[in-house]
N, C-alpha and C positions, 0 to 999 in steps of 0.2 A: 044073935048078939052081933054087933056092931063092932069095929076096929077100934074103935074108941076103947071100948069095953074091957077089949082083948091085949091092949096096950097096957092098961093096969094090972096083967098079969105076967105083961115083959113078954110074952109073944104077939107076932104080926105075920098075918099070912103071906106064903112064897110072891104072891101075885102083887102086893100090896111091899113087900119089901123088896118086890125089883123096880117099882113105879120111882122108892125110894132112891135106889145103887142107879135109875134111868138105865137096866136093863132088860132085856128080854124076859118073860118068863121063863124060856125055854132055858136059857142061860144060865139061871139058878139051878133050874133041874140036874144043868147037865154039872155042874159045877157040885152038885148035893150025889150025883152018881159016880162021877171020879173021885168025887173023895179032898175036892179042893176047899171045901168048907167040912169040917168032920161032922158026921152024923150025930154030936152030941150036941149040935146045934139046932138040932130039930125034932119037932113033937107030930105026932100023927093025934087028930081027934075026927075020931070017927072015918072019915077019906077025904078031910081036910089037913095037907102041912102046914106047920105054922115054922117059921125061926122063934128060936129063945135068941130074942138081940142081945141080954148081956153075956150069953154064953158064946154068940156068936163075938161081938167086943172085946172078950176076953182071951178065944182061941186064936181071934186073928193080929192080937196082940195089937187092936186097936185102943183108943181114949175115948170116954165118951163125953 
């Protein structure tokens, strides 16, 4: 499946939502391992992470 795809289900992979922040990947990692974005913002499929963006939207007390 394609990000497009994956978009219609309100998740987007780490790699492809740091392209978006114009961060590192490592940077989300390190930020999904401190605990600066809380774990309920993100889904594992299979040994792929994805973010849930309105979960992420919602925790960081963003707008969208």
């Amino acid at each position: 499946m394609n990000t497009a795809t994956f978009n219609s289900f309100g998740i987007i992979s780490i790699k492809d939502f740091a392209k978006q922040l114009g961060k590192p990947e490592s940077t989300i990692r390190t930020w999904k391992l401190r605990g600066d974005i809380p774990a309920t913002c993100f889904i594992t499929i299979g040994s792929t992470v994805f973010v849930k963006v309105n979960q992420f939207i919602e925790c960081m007390g963003l707008t969208a």
